[in-house]
C-alpha positions in Angstrom: -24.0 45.4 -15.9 -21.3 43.2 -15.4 -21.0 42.3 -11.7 -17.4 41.7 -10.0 -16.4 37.7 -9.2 -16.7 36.9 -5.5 -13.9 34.8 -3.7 -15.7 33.2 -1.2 -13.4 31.1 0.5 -13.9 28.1 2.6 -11.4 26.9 5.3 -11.7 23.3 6.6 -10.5 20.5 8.2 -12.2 17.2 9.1 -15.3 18.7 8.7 -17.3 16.7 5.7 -20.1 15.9 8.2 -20.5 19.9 8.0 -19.1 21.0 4.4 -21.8 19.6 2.3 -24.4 22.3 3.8 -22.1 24.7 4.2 -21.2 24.7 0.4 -24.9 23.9 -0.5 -25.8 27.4 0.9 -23.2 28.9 -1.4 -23.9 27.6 -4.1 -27.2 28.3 -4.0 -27.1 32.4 -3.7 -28.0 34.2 -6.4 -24.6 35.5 -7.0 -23.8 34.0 -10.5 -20.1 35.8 -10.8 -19.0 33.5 -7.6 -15.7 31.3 -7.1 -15.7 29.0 -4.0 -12.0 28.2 -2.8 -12.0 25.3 -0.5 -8.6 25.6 1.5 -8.2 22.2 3.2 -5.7 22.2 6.5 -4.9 18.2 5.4 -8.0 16.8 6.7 -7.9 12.9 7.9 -11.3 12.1 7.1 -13.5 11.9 3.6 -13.3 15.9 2.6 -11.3 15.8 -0.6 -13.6 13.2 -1.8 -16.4 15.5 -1.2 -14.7 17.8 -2.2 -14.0 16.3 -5.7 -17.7 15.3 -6.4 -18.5 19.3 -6.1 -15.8 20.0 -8.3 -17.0 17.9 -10.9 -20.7 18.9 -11.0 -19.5 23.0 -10.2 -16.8 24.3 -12.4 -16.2 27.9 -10.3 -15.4 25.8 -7.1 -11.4 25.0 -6.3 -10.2 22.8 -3.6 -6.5 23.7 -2.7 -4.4 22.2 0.4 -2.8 23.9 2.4 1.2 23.0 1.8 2.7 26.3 2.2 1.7 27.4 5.9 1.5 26.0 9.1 -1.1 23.9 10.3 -3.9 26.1 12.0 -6.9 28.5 11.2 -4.5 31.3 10.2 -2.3 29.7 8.3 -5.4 27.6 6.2 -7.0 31.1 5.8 -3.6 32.5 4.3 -3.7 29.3 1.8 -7.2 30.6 0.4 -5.9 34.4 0.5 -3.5 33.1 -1.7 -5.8 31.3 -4.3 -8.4 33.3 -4.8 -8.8 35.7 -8.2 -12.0 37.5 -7.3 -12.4 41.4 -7.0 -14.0 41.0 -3.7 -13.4 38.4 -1.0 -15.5 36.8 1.8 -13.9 34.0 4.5 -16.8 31.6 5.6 -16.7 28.8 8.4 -17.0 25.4 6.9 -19.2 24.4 9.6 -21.8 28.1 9.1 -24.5 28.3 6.4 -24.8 32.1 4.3 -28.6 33.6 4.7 -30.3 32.7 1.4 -29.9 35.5 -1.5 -27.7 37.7 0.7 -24.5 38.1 -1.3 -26.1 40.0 -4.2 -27.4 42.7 -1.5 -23.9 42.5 0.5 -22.8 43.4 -3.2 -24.3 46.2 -4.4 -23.5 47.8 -1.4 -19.8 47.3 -1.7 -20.8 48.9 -5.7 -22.0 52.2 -4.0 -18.5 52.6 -3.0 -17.8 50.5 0.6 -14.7 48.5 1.0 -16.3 46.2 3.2 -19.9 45.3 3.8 -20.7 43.2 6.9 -24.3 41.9 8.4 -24.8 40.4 11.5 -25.0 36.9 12.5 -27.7 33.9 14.0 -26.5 32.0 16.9 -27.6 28.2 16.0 -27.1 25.8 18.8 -28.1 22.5 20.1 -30.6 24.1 21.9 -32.2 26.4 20.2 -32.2 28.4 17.4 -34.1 31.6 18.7 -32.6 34.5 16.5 -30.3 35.8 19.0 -27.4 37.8 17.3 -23.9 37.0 18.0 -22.5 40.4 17.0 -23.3 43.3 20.0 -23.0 47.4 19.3 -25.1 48.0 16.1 -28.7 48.4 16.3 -29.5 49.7 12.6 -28.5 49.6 9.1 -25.8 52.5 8.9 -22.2 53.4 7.9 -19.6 52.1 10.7 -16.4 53.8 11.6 -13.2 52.0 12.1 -13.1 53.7 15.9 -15.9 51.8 16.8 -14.5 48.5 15.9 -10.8 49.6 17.6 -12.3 50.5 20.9 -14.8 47.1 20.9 -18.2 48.8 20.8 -18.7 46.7 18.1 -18.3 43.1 19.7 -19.1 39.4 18.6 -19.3 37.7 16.2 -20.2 39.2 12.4 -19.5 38.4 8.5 -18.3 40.2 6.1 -17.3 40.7 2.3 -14.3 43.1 1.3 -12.8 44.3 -1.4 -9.6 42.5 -2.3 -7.5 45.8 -2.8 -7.4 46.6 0.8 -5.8 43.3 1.3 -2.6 43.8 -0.4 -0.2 41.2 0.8 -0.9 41.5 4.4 -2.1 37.7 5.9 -3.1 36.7 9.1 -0.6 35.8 11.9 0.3 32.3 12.2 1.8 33.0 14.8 -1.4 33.3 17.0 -4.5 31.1 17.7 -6.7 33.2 16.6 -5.9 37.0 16.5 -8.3 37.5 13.4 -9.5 40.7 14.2 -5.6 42.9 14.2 -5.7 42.1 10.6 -9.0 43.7 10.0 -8.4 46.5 12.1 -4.9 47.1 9.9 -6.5 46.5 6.6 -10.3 48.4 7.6 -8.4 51.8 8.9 -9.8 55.0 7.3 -11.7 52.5 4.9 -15.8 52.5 4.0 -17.6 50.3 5.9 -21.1 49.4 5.6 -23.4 47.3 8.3 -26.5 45.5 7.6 -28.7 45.0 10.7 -30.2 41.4 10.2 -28.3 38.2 9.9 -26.6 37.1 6.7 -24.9 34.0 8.2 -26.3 30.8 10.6 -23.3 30.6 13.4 -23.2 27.5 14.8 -21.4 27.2 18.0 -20.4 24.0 19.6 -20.6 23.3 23.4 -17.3 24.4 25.1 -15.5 24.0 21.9 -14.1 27.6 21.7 -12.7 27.7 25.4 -11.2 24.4 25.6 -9.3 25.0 22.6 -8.7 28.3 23.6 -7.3 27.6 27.3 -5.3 25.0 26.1 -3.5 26.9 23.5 -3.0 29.5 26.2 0.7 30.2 25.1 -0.7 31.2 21.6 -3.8 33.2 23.0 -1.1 35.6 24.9 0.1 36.3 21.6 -3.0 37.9 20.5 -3.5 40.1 23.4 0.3 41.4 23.1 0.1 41.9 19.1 -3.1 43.8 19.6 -1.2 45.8 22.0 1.6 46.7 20.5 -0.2 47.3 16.8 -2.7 49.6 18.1 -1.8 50.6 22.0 -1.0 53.8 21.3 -4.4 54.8 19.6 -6.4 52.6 21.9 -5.1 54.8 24.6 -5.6 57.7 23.1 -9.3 57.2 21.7 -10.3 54.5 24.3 -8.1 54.0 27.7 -10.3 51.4 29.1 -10.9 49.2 26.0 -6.8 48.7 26.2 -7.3 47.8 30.0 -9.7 45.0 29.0 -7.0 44.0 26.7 -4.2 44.0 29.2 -6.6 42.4 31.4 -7.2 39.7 28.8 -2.9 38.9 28.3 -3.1 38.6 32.2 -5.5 35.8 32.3 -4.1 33.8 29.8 -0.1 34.8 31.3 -1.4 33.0 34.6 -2.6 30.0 32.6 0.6 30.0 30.3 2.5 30.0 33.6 4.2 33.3 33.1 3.6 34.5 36.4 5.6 37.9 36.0 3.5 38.9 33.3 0.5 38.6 34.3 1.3 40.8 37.7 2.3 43.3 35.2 -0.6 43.1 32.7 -3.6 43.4 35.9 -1.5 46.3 37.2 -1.2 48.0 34.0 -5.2 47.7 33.2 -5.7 49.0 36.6 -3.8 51.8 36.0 -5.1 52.6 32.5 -9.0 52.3 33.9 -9.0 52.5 37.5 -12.9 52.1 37.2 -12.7 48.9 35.5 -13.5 46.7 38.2 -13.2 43.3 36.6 -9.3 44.1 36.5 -8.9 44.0 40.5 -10.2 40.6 40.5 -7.0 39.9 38.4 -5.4 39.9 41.6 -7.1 37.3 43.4 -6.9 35.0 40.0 -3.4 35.2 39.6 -3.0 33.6 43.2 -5.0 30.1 41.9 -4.2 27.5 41.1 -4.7 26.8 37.5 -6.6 23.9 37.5 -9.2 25.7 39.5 -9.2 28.6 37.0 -9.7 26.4 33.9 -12.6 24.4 36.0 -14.3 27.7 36.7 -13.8 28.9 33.0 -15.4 25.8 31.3 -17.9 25.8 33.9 -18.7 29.8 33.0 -18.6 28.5 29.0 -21.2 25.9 29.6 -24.0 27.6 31.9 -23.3 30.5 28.8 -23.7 27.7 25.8 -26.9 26.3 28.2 -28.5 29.8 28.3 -28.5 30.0 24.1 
C-alpha cells in the first residue's frame, strides 16, 4: 500500500535556538511519504543557515520565505499553504516537538475515511513538565462533531492533520493576530473528524509571552472576536447563545484596551443580553470604567500566577 505524502509545515521566525528539535522530531517519525516545508517570516538571526544544512542532508524538506504576505503568523502560515504538494497537511510550531511515531497512527485514521485527525497536546514549561493537557472537552478516543468545536466545548490547545481537499483556496486572515480557529471552523463544517485522547505534540509555552503580545496587538485581537461573530453568530446563537456571549464578552475587553470605548459598552451589553446567567459578563461593566494600565497590570499579573501553577 502506497501511503499519501504528508505536508507538514513549519512556520518560523528567529527561532534556530528552537528549530533544530523541532525538525529533529519530524524527521524522525516513521512516516516515510513526508515533505517538511519550512515557511520563514524573514528571520534576523542564523535560521536559513540551519535551515540549509537540513536541506542538504534531507532531500523532502523545503525552506521557502515568505515574500508574498504580510509579516505575521497568518500570513507565514498562508506562505506554507501555498508550497506544500502533499495529500494531507499538518501546521506545526517551530518552537513544539511531534510525540514519537505518531503521524503514521494520525494517518491511518485519516485512511478510514476522516478529514481531519487531531490528538491532544502536553503542556512543557519551565517548571514542569507533568503531563497536563492543554486541550479541555474530550475525555476519550471518539468521533467529534463540528458543534462541539463551534460552541467551545472543545477548548485549548490541540494538533491536528487534514486532508488538503477541504482546504481549497481558503487561507487564514491576515488581517487578525491570531483568529486561527474561524478558518477551521469554515473548512471542518459537516466534515469527519476524528480525536485521539493522549498527546501527540510537546507544547511549550513561554512565560507571559501569549498575553503580552496579545494585549499589545489589542486593535488586531478585536478583529478576531468580530470575524468570529459575524461568520458564525447566527448558528452560535442558535445552537449555543452563551458561547456567543463569551465572545461578545471577549471583543469588549480588548474594545476597552483598543480604546474604543463605544464598543465595548455595546459588546458587555449585548453578552448580557444573550446569557443573562453569564456572570463574568457584568463584571464587563466595572472593567470598562479602568484605567487601562491597571487592566493590562491585572491581566499579566493573572497570566503569570497561571504560567506559575503549570
Amino acid at each position: 500500500m502506497k501511503y499519501p505524502k504528508v505536508s507538514i509545515i513549519v512556520p518560523t521566525y528567529n527561532r534556530s535556538v528552537y528549530l533544530q528539535e523541532c525538525l529533529d522530531s519530524i524527521i524522525n517519525q516513521n512516516y516515510t511519504n513526508l515533505e517538511i516545508v519550512i515557511t520563514d517570516d524573514n528571520s534576523t538571526d542564523d535560521t536559513e543557515e540551519l535551515c540549509k544544512k537540513y536541506i542538504k542532508k534531507y532531500p523532502y524538506i523545503k525552506y521557502v520565505k515568505n515574500e508574498k504576505y504580510p509579516q505575521g503568523p497568518n500570513g507565514n502560515k498562508n506562505n506554507g499553504l501555498d508550497n506544500c504538494t502533499g495529500e494531507i497537511i499538518g501546521i506545526f510550531d517551530d518552537d513544539d516537538t511531534m510525540v514519537e511515531n505518531i503521524l503514521q497512527i494520525m494517518v491511518d485514521k485519516i485512511l478510514e475515511g476522516y478529514d481531519d485527525v487531531m490528538g491532544n497536546c502536553i503542556i512543557v514549561s519551565k517548571n514542569s513538565n507533568n503531563g497536563k493537557f492543554s486541550g479541555q472537552g474530550m475525555e476519550t478516543d471518539g468521533e467529534v462533531h463540528w458543534r462541539d468545536i463551534l460552541c467551545g466545548k472543545i477548548k485549548g490547545e490541540y494538533w491536528s492533520i487534514f486532508k488538503k481537499e477541504i482546504l481549497g483556496n481558503n487561507r487564514f486572515d491576515t488581517d487578525l493576530y491570531g483568529g486561527e480557529s474561524i478558518l477551521w471552523q469554515k473548512i471542518l463544517k459537516d466534515k469527519k473528524i476524528y480525536y485521539f485522547h493522549k498527546a501527540v505534540r510537546n507544547y511549550k509555552i513561554n512565560d507571559d509571552g501569549v498575553m503580552n503580545n496579545t494585549i499589545n496587538r489589542s486593535n488586531k485581537v478585536i478583529k478576531n472576536y468580530e470575524k468570529d461573530i459575524e461568520y458564525n453568530g447566527d448558528e452560535m446563537k442558535k445552537y449555543c447563545p452563551c458561547h456567543l456571549a463569551t465572545i461578545y464578552k471577549g471583543a469588549s475587553y480588548f474594545a476597552k484596551l483598543s480604546n474604543q470605548y463605544n464598543k465595548a459598552f455595546k459588546y458587555t451589553f449585548k453578552s448580557i443580553i444573550l446569557c443573562p446567567k453569564y456572570i463574568s459578563a457584568y463584571s464587563m461593566l466595572f472593567i470598562n470604567l479602568l484605567p487601562n494600565n491597571i487592566i493590562k497590570y491585572l491581566a499579566k499579573l493573572k497570566s503569570h500566577i497561571k504560567y506559575k501553577a503549570l
